[in-house]
C-alpha positions as CSV (number, residue, x, y, z in Angstrom):
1,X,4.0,-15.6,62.6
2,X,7.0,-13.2,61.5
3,X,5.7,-9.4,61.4
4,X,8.4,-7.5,60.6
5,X,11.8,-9.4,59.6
6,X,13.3,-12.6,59.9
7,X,16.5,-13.4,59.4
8,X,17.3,-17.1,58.3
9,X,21.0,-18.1,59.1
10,X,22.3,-21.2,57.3
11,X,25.7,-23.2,56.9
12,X,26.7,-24.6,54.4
13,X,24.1,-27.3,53.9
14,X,21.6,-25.0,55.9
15,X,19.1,-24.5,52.6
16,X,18.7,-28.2,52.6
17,X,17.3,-28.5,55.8
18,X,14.8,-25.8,55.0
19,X,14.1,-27.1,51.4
20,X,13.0,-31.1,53.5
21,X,11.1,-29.4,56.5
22,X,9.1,-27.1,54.8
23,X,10.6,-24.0,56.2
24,X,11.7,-22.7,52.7
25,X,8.0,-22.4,51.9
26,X,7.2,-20.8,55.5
27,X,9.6,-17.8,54.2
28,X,8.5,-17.7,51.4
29,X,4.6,-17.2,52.4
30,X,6.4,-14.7,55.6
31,X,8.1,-12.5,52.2
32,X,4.8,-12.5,50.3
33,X,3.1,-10.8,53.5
34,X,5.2,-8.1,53.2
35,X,7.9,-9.6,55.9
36,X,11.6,-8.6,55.2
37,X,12.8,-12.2,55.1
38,X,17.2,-12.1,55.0
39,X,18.7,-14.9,54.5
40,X,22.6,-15.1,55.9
41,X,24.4,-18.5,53.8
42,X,27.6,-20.0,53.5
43,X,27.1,-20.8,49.9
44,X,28.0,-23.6,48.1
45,X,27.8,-24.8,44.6
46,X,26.4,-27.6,45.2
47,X,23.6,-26.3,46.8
48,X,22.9,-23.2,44.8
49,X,20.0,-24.4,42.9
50,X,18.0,-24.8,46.0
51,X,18.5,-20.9,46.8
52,X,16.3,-20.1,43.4
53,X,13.6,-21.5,44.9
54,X,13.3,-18.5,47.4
55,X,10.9,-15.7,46.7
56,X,12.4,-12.9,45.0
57,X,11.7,-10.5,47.8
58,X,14.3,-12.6,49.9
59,X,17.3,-11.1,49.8
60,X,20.3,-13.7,50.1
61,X,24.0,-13.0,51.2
62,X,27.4,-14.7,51.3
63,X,29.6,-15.2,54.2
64,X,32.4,-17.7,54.5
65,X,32.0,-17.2,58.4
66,X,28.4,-18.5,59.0
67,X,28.3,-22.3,60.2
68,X,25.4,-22.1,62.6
69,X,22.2,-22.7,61.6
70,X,18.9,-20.7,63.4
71,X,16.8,-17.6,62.4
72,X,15.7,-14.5,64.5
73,X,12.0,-13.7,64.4
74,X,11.2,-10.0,65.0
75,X,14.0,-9.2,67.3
76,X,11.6,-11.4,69.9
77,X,12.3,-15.0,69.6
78,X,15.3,-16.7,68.0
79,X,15.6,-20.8,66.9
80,X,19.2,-22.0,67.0
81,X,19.3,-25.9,66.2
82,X,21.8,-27.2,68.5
83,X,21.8,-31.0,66.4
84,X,21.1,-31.6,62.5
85,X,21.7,-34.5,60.6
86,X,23.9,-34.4,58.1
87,X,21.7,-35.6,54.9
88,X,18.2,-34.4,56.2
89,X,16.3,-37.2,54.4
90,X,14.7,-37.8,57.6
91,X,12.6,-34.1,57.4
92,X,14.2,-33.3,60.4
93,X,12.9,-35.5,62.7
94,X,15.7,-36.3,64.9
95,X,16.8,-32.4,64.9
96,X,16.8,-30.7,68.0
97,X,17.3,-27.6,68.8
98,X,16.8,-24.2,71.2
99,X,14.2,-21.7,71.5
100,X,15.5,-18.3,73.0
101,X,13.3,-15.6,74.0
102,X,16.1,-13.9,76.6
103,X,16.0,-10.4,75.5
104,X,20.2,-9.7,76.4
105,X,21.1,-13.0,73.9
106,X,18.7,-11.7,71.2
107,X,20.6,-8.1,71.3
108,X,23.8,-9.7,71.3
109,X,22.9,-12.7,68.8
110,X,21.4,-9.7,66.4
111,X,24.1,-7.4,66.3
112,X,26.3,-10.4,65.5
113,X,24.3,-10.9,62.7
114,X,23.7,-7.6,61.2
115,X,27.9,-6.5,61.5
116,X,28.3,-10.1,59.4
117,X,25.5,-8.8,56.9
118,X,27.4,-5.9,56.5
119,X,30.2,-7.6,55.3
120,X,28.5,-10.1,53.5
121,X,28.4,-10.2,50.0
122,X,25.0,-10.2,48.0
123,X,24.0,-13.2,45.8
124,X,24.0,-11.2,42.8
125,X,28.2,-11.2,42.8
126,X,29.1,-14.1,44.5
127,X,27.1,-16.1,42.8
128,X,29.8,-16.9,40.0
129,X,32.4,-16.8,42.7
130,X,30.9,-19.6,43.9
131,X,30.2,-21.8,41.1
132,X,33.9,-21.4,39.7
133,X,35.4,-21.8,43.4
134,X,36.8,-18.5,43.7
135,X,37.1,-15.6,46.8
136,X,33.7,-14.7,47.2
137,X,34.6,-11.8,50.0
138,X,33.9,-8.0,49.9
139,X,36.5,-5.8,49.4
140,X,35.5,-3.5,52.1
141,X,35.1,-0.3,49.8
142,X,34.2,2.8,50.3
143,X,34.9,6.7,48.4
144,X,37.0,8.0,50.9
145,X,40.4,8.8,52.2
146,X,42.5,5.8,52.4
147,X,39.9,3.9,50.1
148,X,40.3,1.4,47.7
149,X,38.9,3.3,45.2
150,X,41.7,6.3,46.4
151,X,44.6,3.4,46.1
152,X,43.4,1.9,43.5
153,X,43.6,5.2,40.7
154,X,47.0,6.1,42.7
155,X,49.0,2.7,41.4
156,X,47.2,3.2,38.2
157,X,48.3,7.0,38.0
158,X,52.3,5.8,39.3
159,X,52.3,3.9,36.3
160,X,52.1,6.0,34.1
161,X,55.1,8.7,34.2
162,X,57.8,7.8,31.4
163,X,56.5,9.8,28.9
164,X,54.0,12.7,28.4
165,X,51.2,14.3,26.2
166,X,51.3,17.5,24.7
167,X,49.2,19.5,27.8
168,X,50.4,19.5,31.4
169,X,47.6,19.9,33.0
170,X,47.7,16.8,34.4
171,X,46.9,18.0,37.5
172,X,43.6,16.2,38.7
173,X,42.9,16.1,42.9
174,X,42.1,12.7,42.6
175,X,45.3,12.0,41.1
176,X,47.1,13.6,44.1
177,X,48.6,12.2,47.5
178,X,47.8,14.7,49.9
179,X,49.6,17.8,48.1
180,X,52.1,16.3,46.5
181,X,50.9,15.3,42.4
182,X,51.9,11.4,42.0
183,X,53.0,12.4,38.5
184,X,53.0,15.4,35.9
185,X,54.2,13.6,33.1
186,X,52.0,10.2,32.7
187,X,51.7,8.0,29.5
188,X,49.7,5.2,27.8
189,X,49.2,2.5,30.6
190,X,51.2,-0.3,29.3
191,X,48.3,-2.8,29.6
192,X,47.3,-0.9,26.2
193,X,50.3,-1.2,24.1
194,X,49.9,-5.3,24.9
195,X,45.8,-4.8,22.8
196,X,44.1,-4.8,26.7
197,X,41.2,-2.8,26.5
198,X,41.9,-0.2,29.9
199,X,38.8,1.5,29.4
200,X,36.4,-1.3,29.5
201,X,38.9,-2.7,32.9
202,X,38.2,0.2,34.7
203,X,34.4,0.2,33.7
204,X,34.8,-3.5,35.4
205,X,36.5,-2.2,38.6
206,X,33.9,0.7,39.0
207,X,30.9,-1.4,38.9
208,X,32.4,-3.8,41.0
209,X,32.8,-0.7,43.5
210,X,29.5,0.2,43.1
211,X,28.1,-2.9,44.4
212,X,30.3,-2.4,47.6
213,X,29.0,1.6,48.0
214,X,25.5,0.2,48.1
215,X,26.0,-2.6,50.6
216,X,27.7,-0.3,52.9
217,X,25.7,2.7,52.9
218,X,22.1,0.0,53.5
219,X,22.0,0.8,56.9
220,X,23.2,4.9,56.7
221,X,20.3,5.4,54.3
222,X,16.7,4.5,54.8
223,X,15.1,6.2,52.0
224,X,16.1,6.7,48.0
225,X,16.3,10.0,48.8
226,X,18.6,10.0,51.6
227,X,20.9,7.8,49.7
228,X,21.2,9.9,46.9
229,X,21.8,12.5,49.0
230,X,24.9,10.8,50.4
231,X,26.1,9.6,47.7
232,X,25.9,13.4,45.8
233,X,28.4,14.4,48.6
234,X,30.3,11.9,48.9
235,X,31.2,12.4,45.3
236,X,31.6,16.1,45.8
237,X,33.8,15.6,48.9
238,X,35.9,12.8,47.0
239,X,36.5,15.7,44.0
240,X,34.8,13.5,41.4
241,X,31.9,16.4,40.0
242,X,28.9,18.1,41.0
243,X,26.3,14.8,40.6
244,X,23.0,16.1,39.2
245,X,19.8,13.5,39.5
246,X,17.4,14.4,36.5
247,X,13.9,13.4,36.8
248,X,11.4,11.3,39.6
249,X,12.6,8.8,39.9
250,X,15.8,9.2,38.3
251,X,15.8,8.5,34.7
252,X,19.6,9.6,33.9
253,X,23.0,11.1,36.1
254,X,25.0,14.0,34.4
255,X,28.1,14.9,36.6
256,X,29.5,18.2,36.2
257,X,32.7,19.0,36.2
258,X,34.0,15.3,36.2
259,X,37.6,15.4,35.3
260,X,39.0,12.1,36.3
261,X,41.0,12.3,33.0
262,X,42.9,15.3,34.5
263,X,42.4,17.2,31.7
264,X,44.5,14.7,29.4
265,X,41.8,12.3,28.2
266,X,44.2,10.7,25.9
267,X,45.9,9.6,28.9
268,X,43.1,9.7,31.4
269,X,40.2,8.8,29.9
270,X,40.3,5.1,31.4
271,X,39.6,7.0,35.0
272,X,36.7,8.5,33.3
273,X,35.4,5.1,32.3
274,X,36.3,4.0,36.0
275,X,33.6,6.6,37.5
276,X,31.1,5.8,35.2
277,X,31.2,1.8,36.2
278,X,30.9,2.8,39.8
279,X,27.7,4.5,38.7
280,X,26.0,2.0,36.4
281,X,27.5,-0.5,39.8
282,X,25.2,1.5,42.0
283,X,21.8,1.5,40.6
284,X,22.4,-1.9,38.7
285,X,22.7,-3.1,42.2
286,X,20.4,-1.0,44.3
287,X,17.6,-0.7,41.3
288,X,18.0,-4.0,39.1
289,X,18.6,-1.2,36.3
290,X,21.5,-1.3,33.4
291,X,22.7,1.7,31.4
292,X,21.3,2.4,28.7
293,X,23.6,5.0,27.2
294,X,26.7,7.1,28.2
295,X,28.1,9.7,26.6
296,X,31.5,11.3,27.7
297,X,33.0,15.0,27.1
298,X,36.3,15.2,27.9
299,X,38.6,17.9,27.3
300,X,42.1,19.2,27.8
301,X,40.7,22.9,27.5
302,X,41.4,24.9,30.8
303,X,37.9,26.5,30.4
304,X,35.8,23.8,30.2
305,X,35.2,20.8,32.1
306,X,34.5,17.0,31.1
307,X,30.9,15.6,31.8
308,X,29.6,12.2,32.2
309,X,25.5,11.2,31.4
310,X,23.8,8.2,32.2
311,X,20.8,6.6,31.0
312,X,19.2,3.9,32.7
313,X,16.3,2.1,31.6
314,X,13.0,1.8,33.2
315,X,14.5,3.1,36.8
316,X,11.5,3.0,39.6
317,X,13.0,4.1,42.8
């Protein structure tokens, strides 16, 4: 009867419950009405398979901190079992559990719920987390001061001071601390004198960023628009380039004025490579898109600036 949203809370072995009592096809008729249908897990690898059988138009998260099981309906009515049996091979016969309607504990109980969406992490990425057992929880990124991203090029950039190209203009803002330059005269990360492959690390890092910039601007941003908007500034603010969007709906990104490689791209490039991952993270996560292409000008020339472009295919904002 959902009109709106529903939001479908499940521990660990929450899915199997819905998968005997026929609920998992009730959400699934609910998402193919045009209901936003979230689904809040503490996933499991054992019971991943059963997630697949959700419509596409569900979107699933992660959270190692949900162990109830219930679902909110519209804001109006919320279902909170209060006894499950373990191995539902009865359908749920001997389950019990609570229906709510008190307006004060549906405020409370969704609030709770959306802060632990927030900080939830999307099926996408933990899926793999979960099937080889690893940390499946966000790192709480962002573009600003204080950020990972910030700390993350700064231990990079302290590493890289014994010896020094042939420019000194290594002089980038995002390779500053406040005023103070973390290093004028950088050199080859060492993880490339051992055959390590920086650039393609960083591209890792970046679109692993991405993912997080996108989950934590979902509630800032309610149209495409508005989050390109943010995201345009935020890059600004953060000194990363002027971020142009070409074409309705975007087809390709070109940022002016990049210069992550701080004007040393023999040195610097692999920061280069870090911005671009955070921008195929984005739209591969927002859009179900991949780049298609990316081409690079860097240069240590005071008059001109590095550029970054990137081609996506088939985007449809």
């Amino acid at each position: 009867d959902a009109e709106t949203i529903v939001f479908l809370i499940l521990g660990k072995y929450g899915i199997l419950h819905l998968v005997k009592t026929g609920a998992l096809k009730a959400a699934n008729e609910a998402a193919a009405r045009g209901v936003s249908v979230k689904v809040l897990a503490c996933l499991d690898k054992t019971t991943l398979k059963f997630y697949e059988q959700l419509d596409s138009a569900v979107e699933i998260r992660h959270s190692e901190s949900v162990s109830m099981h219930g679902c909110i309906v519209d804001g109006d009515v919320a279902v909170q079992n209060v006894s499950m049996e373990s191995n539902p091979v009865g359908r749920g016969k001997e389950d019990a559990a609570l229906v709510i309607e008190a307006p004060e504990f549906l405020t409370a109980q969704t609030d709770l719920i959306n802060t632990t969406w927030k900080n939830a992490t999307p099926l996408s990425t933990a899926r793999t987390f979960v099937e080889l057992g690893e940390n499946t929880e966000p790192l709480q990124i962002n573009l600003g001061a204080g950020s990972f991203y910030r700390r993350f090029k700064e231990i990079v950039a302290r590493d890289i001071e014994d010896q020094h190209p042939d420019n000194e203009n290594w002089t980038n803002a995002v390779l500053r601390q406040g005023d103070k330059f973390l290093t004028s005269q950088p050199n080859l990360p060492e993880l490339e004198l051992l055959g390590i492959d920086v650039s393609e690390l960083m591209r890792i890092v970046g679109r692993r960023i991405g993912e997080e910039i996108v989950g934590n601007t979902e509630d800032s941003t309610q149209t495409d628009q508005e989050f390109w908007e943010y995201l345009r500034k935020e890059w600004s603010d953060m000194g990363m380039g002027e971020m142009e969007i070409i074409g309705i709906p975007p087809q390709s990104i070109r940022i002016h004025d990049a210069g992550s490689c701080g004007n040393a791209p023999q040195f610097g490039g692999p920061f280069c490579h870090l911005d671009e991952g955070i921008l195929e993270g984005i739209v591969e996560t927002k859009f179900g898109v991949k780049a298609a292409a990316v081409e690079r000008q860097c240069t240590d020339e005071d008059d001109k600036h590095c550029h970054i472009d990137i081609i996506f295919d088939q985007l449809n904002t």
